[in-house]
C-alpha positions in Angstrom: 11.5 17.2 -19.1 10.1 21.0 -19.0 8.6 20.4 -22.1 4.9 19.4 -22.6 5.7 16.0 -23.5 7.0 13.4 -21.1 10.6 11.8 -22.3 10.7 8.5 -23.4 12.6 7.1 -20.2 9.5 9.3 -18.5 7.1 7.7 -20.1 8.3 4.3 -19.3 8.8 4.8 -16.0 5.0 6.3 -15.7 3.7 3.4 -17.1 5.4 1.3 -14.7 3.8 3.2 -12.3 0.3 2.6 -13.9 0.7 -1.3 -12.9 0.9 -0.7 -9.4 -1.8 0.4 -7.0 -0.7 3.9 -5.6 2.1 4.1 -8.1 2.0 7.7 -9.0 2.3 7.8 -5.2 4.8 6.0 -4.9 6.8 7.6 -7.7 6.2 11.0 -5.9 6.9 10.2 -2.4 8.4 6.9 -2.1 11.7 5.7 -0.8 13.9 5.9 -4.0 15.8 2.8 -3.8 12.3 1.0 -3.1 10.6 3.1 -5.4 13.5 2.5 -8.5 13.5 -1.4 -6.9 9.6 -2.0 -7.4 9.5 -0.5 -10.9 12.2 -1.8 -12.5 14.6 1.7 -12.7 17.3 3.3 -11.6 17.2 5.5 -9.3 18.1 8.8 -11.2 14.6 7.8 -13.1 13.2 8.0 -10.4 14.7 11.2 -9.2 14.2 13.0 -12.7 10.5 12.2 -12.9 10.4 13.2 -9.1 12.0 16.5 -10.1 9.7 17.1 -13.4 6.7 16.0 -11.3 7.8 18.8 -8.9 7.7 21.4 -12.1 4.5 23.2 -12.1 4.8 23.0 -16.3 5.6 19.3 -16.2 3.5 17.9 -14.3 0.3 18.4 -16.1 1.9 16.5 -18.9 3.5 13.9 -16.4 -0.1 13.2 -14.1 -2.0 13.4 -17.8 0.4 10.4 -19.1 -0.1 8.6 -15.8 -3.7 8.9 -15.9 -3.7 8.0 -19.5 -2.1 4.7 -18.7 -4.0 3.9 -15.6 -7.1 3.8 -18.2 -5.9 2.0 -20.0 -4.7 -0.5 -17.5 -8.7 -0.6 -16.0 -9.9 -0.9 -18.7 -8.1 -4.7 -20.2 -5.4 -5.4 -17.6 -4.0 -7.9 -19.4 -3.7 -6.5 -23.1 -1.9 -3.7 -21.0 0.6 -6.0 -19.6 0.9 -8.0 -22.9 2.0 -4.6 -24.2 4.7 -4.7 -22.2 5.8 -8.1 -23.8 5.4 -7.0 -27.1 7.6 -4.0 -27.1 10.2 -6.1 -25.8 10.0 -4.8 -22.0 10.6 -7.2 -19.1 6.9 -6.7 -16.7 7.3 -4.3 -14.2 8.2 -6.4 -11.5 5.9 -5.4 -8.9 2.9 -5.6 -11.3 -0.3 -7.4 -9.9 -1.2 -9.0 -13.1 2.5 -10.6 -13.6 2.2 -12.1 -10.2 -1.2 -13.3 -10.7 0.6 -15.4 -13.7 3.1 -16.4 -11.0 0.9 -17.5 -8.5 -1.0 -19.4 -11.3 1.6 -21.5 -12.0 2.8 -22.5 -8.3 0.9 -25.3 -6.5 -1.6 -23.4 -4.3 -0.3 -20.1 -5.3 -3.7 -18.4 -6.6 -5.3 -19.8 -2.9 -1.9 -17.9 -1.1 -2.6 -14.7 -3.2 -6.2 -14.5 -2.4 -7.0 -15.3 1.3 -3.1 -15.2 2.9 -2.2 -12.8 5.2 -0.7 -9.8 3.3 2.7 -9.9 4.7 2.6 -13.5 4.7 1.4 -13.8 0.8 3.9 -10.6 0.1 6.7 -12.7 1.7 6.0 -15.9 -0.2 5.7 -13.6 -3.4 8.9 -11.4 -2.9 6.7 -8.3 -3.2 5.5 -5.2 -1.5 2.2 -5.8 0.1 0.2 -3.3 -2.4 1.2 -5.3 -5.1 -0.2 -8.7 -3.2 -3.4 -5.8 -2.4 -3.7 -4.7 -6.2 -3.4 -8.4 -7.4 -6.2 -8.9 -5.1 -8.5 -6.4 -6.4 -8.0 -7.2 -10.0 -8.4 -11.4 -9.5 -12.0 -10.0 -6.9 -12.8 -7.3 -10.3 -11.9 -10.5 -12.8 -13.8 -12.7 -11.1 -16.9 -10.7 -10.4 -20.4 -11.5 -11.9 -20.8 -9.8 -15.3 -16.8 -9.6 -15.6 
């Protein structure tokens, strides 16, 4: 991963990241088998990107393709997460947007995700809280006047 461009497995796992509010974060500092549990890895992804992050030559590369994909997240949410789908990739499974689908589909769910308690709503969900808070902020930006 010393080179200037992120690995595929890399750039997967950055991506992931992307769908999660304080994922680079979380990638970078988080409790591995949490951190490899909430996106989807294992946890020698985890570790490597950890480890390239780490690398003063990687990580311009690494924070750059993060960055890259947390645009493109802002910017249509759901076309990112459909992308996910279309290349054949399960949705991260902490990823606010997938559990906004989930909660649409359960009686009450959308009313749980939007004005629960956090812990409650996270345990009803089977998620962190920050992906209950991130599912929050996109349903408040989605539902905004002018959105």
């Amino acid at each position: 991963m010393a080179s200037a461009i992120p690995d595929p497995a890399a750039r997967d796992l950055l991506r992931r990241a992307a769908c999660l509010p304080y994922g680079l974060s979380l990638v970078e500092f988080g409790w591995l088998p949490c951190a490899a549990a909430v996106l989807g890895v294992e946890i020698g992804d985890v570790t490597a990107v950890r480890t390239a992050l780490a690398d003063p030559g990687a990580r311009p590369a690494l924070v750059g393709e993060y960055t890259h994909a947390v645009g493109l997240r802002d910017a249509d949410p759901d076309a990112f997460c459909r992308t996910c789908t279309a290349e054949g990739r399960p949705p991260t499974p902490g990823c606010p947007v997938a559990l906004i689908r989930e909660a649409a589909a359960r009686p009450s769910g959308l009313e749980t995700l939007r004005s629960a308690d956090v812990e409650v709503a996270a345990t009803a969900f089977r998620v962190h809280p920050f992906v209950i808070l991130g599912a929050r902020d996109w349903l408040a930006r989605r539902e905004a006047p002018g959105a």
